[in-house]
C-alpha positions in Angstrom: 92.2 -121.9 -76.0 91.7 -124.3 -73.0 92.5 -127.9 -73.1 88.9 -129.6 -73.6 90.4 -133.0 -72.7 90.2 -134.0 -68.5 93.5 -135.2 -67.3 95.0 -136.9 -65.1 97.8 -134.6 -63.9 100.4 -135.4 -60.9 101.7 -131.7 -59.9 105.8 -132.2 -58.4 106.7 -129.5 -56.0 110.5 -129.2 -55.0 111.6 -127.5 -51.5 113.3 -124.3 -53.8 109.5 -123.9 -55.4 107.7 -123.9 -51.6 110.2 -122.2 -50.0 111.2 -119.3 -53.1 114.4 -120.2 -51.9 114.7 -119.0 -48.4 114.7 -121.1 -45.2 110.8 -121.3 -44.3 107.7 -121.8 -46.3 106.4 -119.4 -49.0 102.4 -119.3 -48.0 101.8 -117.0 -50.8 103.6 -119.1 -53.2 101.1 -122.2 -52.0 98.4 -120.4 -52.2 98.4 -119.1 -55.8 100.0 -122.7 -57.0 96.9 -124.0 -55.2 94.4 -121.2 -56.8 95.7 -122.8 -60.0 95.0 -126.2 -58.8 91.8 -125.0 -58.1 90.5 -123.8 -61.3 92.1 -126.8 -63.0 89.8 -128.9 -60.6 86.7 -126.8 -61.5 87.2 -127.6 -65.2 87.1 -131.7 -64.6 90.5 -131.7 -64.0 92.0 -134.8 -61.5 95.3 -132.9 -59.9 97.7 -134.9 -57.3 100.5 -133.6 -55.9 103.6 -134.7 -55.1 105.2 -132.6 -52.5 108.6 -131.9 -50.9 109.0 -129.8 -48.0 108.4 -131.8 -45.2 112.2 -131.1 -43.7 111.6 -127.6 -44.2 108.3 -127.6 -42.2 110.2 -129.4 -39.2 113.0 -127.3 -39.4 110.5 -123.8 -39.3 108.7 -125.0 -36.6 111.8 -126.3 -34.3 112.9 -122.8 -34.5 115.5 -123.9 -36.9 117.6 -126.5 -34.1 121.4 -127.1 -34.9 121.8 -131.0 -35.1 123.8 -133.0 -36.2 124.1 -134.3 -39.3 122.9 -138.0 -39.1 120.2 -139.6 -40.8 118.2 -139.7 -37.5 118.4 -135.6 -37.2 116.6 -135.6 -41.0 114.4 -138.3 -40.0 113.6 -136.2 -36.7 112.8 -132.8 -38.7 110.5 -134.9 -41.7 108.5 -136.5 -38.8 108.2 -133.3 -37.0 107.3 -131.4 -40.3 105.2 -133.9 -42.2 102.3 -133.2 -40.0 102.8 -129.3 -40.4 103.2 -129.6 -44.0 100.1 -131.5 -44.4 97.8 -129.5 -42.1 99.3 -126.5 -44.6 98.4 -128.0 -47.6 95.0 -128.7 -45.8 94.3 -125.3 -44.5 95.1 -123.8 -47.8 93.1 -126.1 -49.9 90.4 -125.6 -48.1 90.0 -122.1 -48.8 88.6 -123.2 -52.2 86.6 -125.8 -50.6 88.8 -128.9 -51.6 89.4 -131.7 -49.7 92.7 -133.8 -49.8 94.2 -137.1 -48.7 97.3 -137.9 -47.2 99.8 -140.8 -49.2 102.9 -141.5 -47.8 104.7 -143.7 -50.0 107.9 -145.4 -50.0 109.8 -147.5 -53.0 108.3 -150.8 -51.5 104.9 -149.6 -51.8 105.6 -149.6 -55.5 107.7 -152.3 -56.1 105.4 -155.1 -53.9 102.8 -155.8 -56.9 100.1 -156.4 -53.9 101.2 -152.9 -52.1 101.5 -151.1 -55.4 96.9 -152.2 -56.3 96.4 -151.6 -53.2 98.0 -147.5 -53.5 96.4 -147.6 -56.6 93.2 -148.5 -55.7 93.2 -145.6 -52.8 94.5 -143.1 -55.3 91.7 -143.6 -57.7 88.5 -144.0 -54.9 90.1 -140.3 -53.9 90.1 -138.9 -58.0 86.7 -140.7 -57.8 85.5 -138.5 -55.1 87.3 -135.6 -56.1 90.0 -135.6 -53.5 93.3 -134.1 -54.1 95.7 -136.7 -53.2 99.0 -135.3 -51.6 101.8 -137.5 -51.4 105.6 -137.8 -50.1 108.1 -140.1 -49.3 107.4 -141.8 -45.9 110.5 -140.0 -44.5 110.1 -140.6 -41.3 110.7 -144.4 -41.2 111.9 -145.2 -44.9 115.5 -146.9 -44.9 118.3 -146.7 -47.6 117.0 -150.1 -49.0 113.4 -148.9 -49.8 113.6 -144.7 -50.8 113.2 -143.7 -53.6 115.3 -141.1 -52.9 114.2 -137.7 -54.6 110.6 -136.8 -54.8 111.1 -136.1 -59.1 111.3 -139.9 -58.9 108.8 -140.4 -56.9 106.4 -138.4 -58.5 107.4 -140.5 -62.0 106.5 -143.4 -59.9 103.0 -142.0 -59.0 102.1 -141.0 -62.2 102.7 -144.4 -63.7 100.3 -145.6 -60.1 97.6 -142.8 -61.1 97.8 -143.6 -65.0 98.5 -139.8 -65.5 98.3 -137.8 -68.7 101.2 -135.2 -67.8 103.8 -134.7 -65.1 104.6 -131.3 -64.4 108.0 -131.0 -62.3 108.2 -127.4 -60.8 111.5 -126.2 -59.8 113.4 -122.6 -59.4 114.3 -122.7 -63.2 112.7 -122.2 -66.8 113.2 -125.5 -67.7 116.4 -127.4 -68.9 118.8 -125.4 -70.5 121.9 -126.6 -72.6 124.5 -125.3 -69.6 123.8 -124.0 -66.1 122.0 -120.7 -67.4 123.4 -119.3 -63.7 126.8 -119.8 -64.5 126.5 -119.6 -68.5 124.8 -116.0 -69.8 124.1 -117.4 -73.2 122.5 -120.6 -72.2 119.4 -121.5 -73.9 116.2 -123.2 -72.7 115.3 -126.8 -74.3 111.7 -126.3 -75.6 111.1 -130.3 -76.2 112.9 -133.2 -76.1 112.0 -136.6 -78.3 114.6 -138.4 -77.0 116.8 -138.7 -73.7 120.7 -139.2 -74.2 123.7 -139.2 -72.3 124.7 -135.7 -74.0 121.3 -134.4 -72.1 122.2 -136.1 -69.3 125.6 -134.1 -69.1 123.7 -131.0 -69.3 120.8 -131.9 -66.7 124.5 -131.9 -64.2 123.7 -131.4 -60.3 121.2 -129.5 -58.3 122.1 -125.8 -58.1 119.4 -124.4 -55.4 121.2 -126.9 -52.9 117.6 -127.1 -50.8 116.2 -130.2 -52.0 117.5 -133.6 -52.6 117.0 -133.7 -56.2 118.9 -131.3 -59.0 118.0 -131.4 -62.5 119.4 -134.8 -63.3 116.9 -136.2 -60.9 114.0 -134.7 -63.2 115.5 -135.8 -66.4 115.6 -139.5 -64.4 111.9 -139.1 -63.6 111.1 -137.7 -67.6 112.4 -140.6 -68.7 110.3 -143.2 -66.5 107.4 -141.8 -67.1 107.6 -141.0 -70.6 108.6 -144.7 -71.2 104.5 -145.1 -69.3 103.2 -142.7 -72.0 103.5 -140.1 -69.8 104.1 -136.2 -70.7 107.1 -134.6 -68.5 106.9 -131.2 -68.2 109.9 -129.0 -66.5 108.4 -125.3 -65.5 109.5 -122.5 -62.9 107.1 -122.6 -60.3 106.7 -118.8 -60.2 105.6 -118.5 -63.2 102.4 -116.7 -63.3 99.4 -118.9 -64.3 101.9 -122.1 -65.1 100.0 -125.1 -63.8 96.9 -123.7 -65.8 99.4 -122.9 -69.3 100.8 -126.1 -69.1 97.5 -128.3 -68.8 96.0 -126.0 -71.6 99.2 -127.0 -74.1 100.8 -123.9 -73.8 105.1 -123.6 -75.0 106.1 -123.2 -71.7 109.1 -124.9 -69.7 110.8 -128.1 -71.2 108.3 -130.6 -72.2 109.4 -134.3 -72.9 107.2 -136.2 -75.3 105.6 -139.6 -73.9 107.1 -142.4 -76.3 105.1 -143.9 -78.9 104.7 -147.3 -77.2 103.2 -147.0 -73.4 101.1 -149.4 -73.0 103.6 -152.2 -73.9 106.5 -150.5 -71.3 103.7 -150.1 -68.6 103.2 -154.0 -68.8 106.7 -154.8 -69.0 106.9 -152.9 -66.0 104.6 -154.6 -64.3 105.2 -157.9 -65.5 109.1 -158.4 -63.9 107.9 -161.5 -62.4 106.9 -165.6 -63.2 103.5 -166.7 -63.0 102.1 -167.4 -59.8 99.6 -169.1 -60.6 96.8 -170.7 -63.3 93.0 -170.1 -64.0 91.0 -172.0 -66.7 87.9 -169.9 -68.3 84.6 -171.1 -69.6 84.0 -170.4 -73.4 82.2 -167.0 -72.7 84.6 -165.2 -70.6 87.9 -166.5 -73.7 85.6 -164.6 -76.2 85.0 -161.7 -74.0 88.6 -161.3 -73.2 89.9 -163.1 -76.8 87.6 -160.7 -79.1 85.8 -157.7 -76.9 89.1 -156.4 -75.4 87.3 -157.5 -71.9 88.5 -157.5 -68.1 88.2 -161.0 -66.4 85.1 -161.3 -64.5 84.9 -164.0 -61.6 81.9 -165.2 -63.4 83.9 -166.5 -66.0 86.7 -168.6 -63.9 85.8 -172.7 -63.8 89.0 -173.4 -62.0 91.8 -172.0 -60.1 95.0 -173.5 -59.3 98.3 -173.3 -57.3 98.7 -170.4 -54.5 99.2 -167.0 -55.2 98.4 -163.8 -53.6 96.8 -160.5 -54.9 99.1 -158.5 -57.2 101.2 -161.5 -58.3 100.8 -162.4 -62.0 98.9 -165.5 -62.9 98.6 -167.6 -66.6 95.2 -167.3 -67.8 93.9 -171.0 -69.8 90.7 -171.9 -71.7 89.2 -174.8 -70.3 91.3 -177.4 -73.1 94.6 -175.8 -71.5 95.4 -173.4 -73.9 97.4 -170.3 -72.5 95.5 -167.0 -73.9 96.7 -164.4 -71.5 98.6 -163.4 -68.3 97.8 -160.9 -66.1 97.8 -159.4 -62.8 95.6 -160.5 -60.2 93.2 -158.7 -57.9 92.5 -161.3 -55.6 94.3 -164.1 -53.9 93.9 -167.8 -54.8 91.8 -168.7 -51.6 89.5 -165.6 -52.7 89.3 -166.2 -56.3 88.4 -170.1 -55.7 85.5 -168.7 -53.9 84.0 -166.0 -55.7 84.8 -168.4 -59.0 81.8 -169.2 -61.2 79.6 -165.9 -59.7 78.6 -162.4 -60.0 80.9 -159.7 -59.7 78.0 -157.9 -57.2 78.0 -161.2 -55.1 81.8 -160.5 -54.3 81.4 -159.2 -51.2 78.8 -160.7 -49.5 80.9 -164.1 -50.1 84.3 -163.3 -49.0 83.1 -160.2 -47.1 84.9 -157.7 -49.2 85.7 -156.5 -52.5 89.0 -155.0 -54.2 86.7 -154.1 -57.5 84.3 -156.7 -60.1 87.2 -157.7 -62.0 89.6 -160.4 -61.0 92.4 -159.0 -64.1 91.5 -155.6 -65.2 92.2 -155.6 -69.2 94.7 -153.0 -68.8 96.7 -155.4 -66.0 96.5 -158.0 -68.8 98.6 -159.1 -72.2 96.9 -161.3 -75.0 98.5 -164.2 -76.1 
């Protein structure tokens, strides 16, 4: 039976999974995980990926160069490879007449509330358009301060951008078992988890494919983000015949980690780290809309604006006695928002001379007093 429902799904590929563990790229292993992308996006399906590799591409197309083993070398080999790796991922896609877009993201994209609309806002006009967005680290020029590290974080950190319904995480294994199932014969595979603990943390242990930069502690890291977003984690082998399509149709496969109960609330606590910025007062309409219709802010609605702030920081949201009903983040700056205050959402642009969307706070960037 196929899953009815059209997801959001953000698709992690590790360097053991593109490669099949050798030292160059697996086209054939692409192609079919892309075939399955494929169908997926026939059926309604929004599919990003999340790829690794980009090291691997350089060092393929260098000729595989001995160099030292500085940061600059890896730097040298993901700037050489990023563009082969993409132009792959493009060549192959296109066999099944799907375009895709390039992200390079670093953790600074997602940690600067204006940087991390701004991602998101290019992520969803590309699902919009039925683009497949494929996304790494920014390798190239990303410093020890602002990686994320691993791409299984990364990818927790997109899916939480892209509001995803599951994260698959395909690696060289079945899933998470309770030892090293390469070292222990009578390991068994973990089916689902409820809850992540430190006794599943001692079991995820290090990386054993010793290609990539994450292991399978780094996925149990990135299950637990993005299940405390709502998010389903899934951990599958990446050869696995048909397993992107299995998976997205609710099919036993792999380890799958259940989203917890709450999202919504650790989504905004996520996003919420930070004081106000700012203050806007409402008219009457625009308190009930929000207060009682579950509404979005509408610029039509804001009388007044006050202090400084820019786009992404969080502001306090007033009726017009001064009584706080709501905080929430803001798509527009305060020089913007004092313009476009009092009119149409469809007048936006041709006052300020661009739009970021008709809402100033989206509901879902928003908590009710």
């Amino acid at each position: 039976m196929t899953n009815k429902k059209q997801q959001i799904v953000v698709v992690k590929l590790g360097t053991s999974v593109l490669t099949s563990g050798t030292k160059q790229l697996d086209r054939a292993q692409i192609v079919e995980l892309i075939r399955q992308c494929s169908v997926l996006h026939q059926n309604g399906h929004k599919i990003i990926i999340v790829t690794s590799g980009a090291i691997a591409a350089g060092r393929e197309y260098l000729n595989f160069p001995i160099l030292p083993k500085t940061v600059a070398s890896k730097q040298l080999l993901a700037s050489v490879g990023q563009s082969k790796l993409i132009q792959l991922w493009e060549q192959l896609f296109s066999i099944y007449k799907i375009y895709i877009g390039q992200m390079l993201l670093t953790r600074a994209d997602l940690e600067d509330r204006e940087r991390f609309l701004n991602a998101q806002d290019v992520l969803k006009a590309m699902l919009d358009n039925n683009i497949v967005p494929v996304i790494n680290e920014n390798d190239a020029v990303a410093t020890a301060e602002i990686k994320v590290g691993d791409n299984d974080n990364l990818s927790a950190l997109t899916a939480i951008l892209a509001e995803a319904d599951k994260l698959i995480l395909l690696t060289d294994l079945d899933g998470l078992y309770t030892a090293d199932p390469k070292k222990e014969p009578n390991a068994k595979l973990i089916q689902q988890i409820d809850h992540i603990d430190d006794n599943l943390r001692n079991i995820a242990g290090d990386s054993v494919s010793g290609l990539g930069t994450g292991g399978m502690s780094t996925k149990l890291q990135a299950a637990e983000v993005a299940g405390s977003a709502g998010i389903e984690v899934i951990i599958a082998a990446g050869n696995k015949a048909n397993v992107l399509i299995d998976i997205v149709n609710n099919q036993p496969i792999g380890t799958r980690f259940l989203p917890q109960k709450t999202p919504l609330e650790h989504r905004k606590h996520w996003l919420f780290g930070a004081p106000n910025a700012g203050k806007v007062y409402l008219d009457d309409g625009a308190v009930n809309a929000i207060l009682n219709n579950g509404s979005s802010l509408l610029p039509k609605g804001i009388i007044k604006v006050e202090l400084n702030f820019c786009r992404g920081e969080v502001i306090d949201i007033y009726d017009k006695s001064g009584k706080k009903i709501a905080r929430g983040v803001s798509r527009y700056n305060s020089d913007a928002l004092r313009q476009i205050a009092g009119h149409h959402s469809q007048e936006i642009s041709q006052i300020i001379g661009y739009e970021y969307g008709s809402v100033a706070v989206h509901r879902n960037d928003m908590i009710v007093n």
